[in-house]
N, C-alpha and C positions, 0 to 999 in steps of 0.2 A: 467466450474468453473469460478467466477466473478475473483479469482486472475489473470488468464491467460490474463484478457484483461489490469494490469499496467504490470506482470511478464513473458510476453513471450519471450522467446529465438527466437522466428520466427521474431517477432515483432521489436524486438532488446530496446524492454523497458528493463530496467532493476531495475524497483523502480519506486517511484510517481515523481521523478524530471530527470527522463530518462537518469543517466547517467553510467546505465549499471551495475550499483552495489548495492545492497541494502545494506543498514548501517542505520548511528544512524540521517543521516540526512532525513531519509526517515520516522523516528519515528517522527520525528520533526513537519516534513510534519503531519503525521496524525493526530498529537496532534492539530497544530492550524486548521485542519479542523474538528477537535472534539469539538472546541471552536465555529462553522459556524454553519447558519442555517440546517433543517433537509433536505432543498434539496439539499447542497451542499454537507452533510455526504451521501448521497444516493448515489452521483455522485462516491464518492470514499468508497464504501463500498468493504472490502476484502471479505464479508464473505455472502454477500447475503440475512444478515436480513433488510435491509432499515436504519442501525443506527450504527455508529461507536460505540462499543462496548471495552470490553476486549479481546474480541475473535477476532478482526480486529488487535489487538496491539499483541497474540499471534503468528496469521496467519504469520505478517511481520516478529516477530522474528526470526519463524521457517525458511526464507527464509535469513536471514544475511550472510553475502558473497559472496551471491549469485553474480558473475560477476565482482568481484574485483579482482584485481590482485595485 
């Protein structure tokens, strides 16, 4: 699954700015790469269609906390 290569616990990402937590800064993140070229959305697609979507801003939600303490 494309999420495991930003959200892996093995990997020790934990979000698109690797600091172990997924939140609102990680929304942030995807938003100004939603504002980038379509090669750059590729690079950070959560969800495997080729295009930062709604479904990429879903995917992140569902993982919020994820690694926070």
């Amino acid at each position: 699954m494309i999420l495991r290569r930003f959200f892996s616990t093995a990997s020790g990402l934990g979000g698109l700015n690797e600091t172990d937590c997924v939140d609102e800064k990680d929304t942030d993140i995807l938003t100004g790469i939603l504002r980038s070229s379509s090669d750059v959305q590729k690079k950070f697609d959560l969800t495997g269609d080729g295009t930062i979507t709604e479904r990429d801003f879903d995917a992140l939600q569902d993982l919020y906390g994820n690694g926070c303490s």
